[in-house]
C-alpha positions as CSV (number, residue, x, y, z in Angstrom):
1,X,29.1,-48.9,-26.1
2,X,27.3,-49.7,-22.8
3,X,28.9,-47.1,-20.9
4,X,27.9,-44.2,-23.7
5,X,24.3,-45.7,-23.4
6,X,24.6,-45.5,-19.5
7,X,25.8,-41.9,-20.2
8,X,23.7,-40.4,-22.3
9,X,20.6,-40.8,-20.0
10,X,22.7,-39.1,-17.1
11,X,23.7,-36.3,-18.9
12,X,20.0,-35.8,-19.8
13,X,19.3,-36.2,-16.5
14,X,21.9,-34.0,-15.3
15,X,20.2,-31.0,-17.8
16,X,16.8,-31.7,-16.7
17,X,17.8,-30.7,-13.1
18,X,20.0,-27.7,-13.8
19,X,17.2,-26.3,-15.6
20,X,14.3,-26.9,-13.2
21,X,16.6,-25.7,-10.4
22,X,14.3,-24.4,-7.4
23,X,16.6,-21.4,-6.3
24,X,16.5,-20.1,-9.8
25,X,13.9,-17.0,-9.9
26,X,11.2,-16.5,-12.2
27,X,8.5,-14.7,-12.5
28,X,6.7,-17.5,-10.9
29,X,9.4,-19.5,-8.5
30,X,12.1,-19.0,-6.4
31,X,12.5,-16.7,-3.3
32,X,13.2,-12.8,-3.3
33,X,11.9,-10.1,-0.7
34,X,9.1,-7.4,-0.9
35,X,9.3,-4.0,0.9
36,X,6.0,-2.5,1.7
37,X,4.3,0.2,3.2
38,X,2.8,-1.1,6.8
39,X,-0.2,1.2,5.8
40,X,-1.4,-1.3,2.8
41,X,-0.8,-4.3,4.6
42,X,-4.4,-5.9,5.1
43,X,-4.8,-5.5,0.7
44,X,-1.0,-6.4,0.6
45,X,-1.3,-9.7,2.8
46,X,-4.4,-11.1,0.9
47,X,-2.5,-10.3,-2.8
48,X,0.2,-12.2,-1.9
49,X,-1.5,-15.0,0.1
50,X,-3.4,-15.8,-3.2
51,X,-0.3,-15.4,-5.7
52,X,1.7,-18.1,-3.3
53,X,-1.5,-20.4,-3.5
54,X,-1.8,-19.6,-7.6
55,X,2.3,-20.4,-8.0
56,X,3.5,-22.8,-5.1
57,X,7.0,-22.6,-6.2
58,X,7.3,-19.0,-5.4
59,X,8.3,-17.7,-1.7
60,X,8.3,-13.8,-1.4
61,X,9.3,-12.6,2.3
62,X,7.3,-9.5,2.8
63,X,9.0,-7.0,5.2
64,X,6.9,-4.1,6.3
65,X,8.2,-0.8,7.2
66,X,7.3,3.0,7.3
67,X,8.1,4.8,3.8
68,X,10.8,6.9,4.8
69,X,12.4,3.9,6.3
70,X,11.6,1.5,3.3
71,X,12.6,4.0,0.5
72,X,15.8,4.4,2.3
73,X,16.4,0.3,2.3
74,X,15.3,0.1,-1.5
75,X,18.1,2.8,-2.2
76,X,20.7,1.0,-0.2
77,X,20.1,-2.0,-2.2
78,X,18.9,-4.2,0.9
79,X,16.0,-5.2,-1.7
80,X,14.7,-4.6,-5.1
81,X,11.2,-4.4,-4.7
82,X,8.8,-2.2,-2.6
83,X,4.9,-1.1,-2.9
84,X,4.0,1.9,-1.7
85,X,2.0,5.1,-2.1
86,X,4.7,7.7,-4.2
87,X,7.3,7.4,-7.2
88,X,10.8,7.4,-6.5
89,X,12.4,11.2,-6.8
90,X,14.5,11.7,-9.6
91,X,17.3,11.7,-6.8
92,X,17.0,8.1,-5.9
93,X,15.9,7.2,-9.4
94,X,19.4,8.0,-10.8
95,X,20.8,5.7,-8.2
96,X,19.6,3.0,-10.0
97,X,19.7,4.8,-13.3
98,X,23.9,4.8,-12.5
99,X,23.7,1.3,-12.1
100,X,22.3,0.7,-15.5
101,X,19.1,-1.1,-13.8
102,X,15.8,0.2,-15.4
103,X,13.0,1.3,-12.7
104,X,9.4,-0.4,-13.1
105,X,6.3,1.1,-11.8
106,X,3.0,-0.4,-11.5
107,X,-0.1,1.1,-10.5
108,X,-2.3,-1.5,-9.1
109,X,-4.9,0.4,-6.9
110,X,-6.1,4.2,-5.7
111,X,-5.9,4.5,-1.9
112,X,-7.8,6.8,0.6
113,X,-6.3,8.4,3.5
114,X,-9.0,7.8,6.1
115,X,-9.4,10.1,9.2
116,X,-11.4,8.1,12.1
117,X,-13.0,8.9,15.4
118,X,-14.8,7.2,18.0
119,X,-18.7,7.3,17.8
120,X,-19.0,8.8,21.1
121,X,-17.2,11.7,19.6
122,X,-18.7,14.7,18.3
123,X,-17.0,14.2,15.1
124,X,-18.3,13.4,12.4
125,X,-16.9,15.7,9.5
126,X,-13.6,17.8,8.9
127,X,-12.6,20.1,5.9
128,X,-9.5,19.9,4.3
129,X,-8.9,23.7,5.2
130,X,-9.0,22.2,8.8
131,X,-6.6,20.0,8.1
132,X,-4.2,22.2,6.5
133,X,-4.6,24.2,9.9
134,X,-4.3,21.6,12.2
135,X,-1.0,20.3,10.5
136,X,0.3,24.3,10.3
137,X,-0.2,24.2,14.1
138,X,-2.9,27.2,13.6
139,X,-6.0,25.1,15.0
140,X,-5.8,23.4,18.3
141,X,-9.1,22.6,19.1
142,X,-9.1,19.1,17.3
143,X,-6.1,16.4,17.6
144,X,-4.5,14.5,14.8
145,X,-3.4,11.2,15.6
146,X,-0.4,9.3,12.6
147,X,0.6,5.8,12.6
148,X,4.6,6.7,12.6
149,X,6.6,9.4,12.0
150,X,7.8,8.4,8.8
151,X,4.8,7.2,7.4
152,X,3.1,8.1,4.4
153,X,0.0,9.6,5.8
154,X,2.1,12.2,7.4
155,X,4.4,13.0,4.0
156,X,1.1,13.1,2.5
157,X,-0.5,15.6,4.6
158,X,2.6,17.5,5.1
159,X,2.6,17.7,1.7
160,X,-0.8,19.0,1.6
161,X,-0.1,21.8,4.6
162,X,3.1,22.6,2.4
163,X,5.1,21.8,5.9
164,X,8.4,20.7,6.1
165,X,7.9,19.4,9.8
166,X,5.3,18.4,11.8
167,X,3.8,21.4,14.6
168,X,4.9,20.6,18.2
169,X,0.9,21.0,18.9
170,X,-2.6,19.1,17.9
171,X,-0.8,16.5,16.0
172,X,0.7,13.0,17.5
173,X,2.5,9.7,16.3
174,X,2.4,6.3,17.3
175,X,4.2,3.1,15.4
176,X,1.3,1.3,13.3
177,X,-2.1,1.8,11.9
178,X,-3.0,-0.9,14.8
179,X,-2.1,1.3,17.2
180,X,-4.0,4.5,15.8
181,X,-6.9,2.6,15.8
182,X,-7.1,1.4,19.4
183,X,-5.8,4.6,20.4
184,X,-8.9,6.6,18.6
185,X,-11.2,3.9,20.5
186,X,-9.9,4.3,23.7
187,X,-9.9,8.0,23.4
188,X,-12.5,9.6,22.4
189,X,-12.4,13.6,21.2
190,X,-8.8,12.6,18.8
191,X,-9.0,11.6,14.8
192,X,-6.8,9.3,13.8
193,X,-5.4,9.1,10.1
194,X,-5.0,5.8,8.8
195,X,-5.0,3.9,5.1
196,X,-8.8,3.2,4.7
197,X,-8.2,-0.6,3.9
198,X,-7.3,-0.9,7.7
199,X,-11.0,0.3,8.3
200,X,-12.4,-2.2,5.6
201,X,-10.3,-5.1,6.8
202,X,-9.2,-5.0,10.1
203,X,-7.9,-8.2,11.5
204,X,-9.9,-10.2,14.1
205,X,-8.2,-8.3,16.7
206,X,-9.2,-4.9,15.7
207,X,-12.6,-5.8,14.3
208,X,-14.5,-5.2,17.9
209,X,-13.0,-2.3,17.7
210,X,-13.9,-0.9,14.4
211,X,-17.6,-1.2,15.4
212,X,-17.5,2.0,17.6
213,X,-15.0,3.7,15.1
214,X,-16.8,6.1,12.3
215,X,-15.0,7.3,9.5
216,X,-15.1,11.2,8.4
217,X,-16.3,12.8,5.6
218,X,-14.5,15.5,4.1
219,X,-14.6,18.5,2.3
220,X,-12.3,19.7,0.1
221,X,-11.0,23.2,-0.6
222,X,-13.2,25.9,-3.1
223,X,-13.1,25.3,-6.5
224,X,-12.0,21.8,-6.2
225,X,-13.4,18.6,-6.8
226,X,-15.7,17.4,-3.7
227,X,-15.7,21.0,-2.4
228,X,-19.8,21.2,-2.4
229,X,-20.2,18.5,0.5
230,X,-18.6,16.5,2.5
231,X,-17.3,12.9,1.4
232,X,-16.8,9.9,2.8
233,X,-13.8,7.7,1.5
234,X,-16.3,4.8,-0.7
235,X,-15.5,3.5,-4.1
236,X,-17.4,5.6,-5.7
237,X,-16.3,8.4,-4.4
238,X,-12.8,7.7,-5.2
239,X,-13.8,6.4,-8.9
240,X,-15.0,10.1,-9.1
241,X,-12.3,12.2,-7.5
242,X,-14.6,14.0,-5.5
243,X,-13.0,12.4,-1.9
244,X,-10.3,14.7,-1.6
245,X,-7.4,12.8,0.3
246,X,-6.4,10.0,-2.5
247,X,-3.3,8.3,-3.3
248,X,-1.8,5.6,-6.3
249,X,-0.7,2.6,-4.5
250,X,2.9,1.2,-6.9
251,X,4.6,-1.3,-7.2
252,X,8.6,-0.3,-7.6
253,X,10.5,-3.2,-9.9
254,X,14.4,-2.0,-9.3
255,X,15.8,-6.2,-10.1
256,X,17.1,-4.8,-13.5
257,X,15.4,-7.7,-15.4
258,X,12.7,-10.8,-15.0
259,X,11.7,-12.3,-11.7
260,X,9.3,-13.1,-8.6
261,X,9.3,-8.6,-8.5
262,X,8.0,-8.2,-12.3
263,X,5.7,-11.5,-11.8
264,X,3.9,-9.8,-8.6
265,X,3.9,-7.0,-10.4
266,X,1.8,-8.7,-13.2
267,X,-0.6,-10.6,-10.4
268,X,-1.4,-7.3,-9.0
269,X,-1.9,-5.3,-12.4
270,X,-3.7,-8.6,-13.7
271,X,-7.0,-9.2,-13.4
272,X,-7.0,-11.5,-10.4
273,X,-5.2,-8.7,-8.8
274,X,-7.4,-6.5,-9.3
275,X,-10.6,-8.6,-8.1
276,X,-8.5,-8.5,-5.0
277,X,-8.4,-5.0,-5.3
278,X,-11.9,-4.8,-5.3
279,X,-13.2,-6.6,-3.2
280,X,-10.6,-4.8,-0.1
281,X,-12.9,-1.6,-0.3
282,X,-10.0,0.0,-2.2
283,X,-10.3,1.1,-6.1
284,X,-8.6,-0.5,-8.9
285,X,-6.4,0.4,-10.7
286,X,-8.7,-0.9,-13.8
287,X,-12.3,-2.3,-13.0
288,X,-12.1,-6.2,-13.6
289,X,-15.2,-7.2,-16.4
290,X,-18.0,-8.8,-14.8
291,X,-19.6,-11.7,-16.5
292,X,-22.8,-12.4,-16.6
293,X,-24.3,-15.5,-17.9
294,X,-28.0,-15.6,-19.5
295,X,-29.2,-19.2,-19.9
């Protein structure tokens, strides 16, 4: 009898721990590792650096990379989660679709692709016509400068100019938005392309540099939206789809079920999330209510 009594409380004991096991993943706990595009990672850091503080028991590794190169890693199942600024093709959807694993997609935030110059420079506005040009190799007067190769600014703008490659003229690529920017300081006479939130939140390092960076306004083409001015990348302007270059930022779920992916997911599409969202310069995805108290 004294050794069932002595049991009983160990086998409780036993069930307590296998269920409140810290490996195991939740939405809220365990570990499991984030892809992400290197061109959202000032609004990325800050999202994440409050859902660890919100949920202790949860460790997400965030690897950054450019999209070509993190699209590539999702596909080859090196991990399960990515954000970044396009849906998967159906191509590498049905790799995942053959696997039985249901693909998630978030929206949590609209995105501007920002073009930069120094303020010494005589730039100040660009058209997307221009663009087009420039990235068709027809205009060589004005200089183009990416963040990387396989980035997202330069699919999107090649997507724009309808190019399958980039010119061998008037456009250049580094390896981060970092770089871009200190390049455009340094060199004045070049406009760099960058995700705006790297202009609204720079880092320490690059904020001395911002400060003699301007940002352009831009025209888009006749008959569409924001084609009566020029417009600079703002909130607003964004809200209102008159700033031509725009972009959905995701969120891609590919775990095939709960866990720390569909939880982030949640944070970011949630209302904190999108106070987050906000407050980066960026536009969310929905506008968080503002309360106002009347005493």
């Amino acid at each position: 009898m004294k050794r069932t009594a002595l049991f009983l409380p160990l086998l409780a004991f036993f069930f307590v721990s296998c269920s409140t096991n810290p490996k195991q993943e939740t939405k809220t706990s365990g570990t499991t590792t984030i892809l992400a595009d290197e061109s959202f990672a000032p609004i990325v850091d800050d999202q994440l650096f409050v859902f660890e503080s919100t949920y202790p028991r949860a460790d997400i590794r965030l690897v950054y990379k450019a999209e070509n190169m993190l699209v590539n890693a999702l596909v080859a199942d090196s991990a399960k989660v990515a954000i970044m600024s396009r849906l998967l093709s159906p191509q590498e959807a049905a790799v995942f679709e053959k696997k039985n694993i249901k693909v998630r997609k978030t929206r949590f935030a609209i995105d501007a692709v920002a073009l930069i110059a120094s303020k010494s420079s005589a730039d100040s506005t660009i058209s997307v016509q221009e663009i087009i040009d420039i990235m068709q190799g027809k205009e060589a007067s004005r200089r183009l400068v990416f963040d990387n190769p396989n980035s997202s600014t330069v699919r999107y703008l090649k997507d724009l100019a309808k190019i399958s490659k980039l010119p061998s003229k008037g456009v250049y690529a580094l390896k981060t938005n970092s770089e871009v920017i200190k390049f455009v300081h340094n060199n004045s006479g070049v406009i760099g392309v960058i995700g705006i939130n790297w202009y609204k939140q720079p880092g320490k390092e690059l904020e001395p540099l911002i400060e003699g960076l301007r940002v352009l306004g831009v025209k888009n083409l006749p008959g569409k939206p924001g084609s009566d001015k020029f417009y600079k990348p703002s909130q607003d302007n964004l809200a209102m789809e008159l700033y031509p270059l725009s972009r959905d930022l995701y969120i891609i779920d590919c775990q095939g079920g709960a866990g720390l992916g569909s939880g982030f997911a949640s944070f970011l599409a949630g209302e904190t999330g999108q106070r987050i969202v906000l407050k980066s310069g960026l536009l969310p995805d929905s506008i968080p209510p503002r309360e106002v108290f009347i005493k």
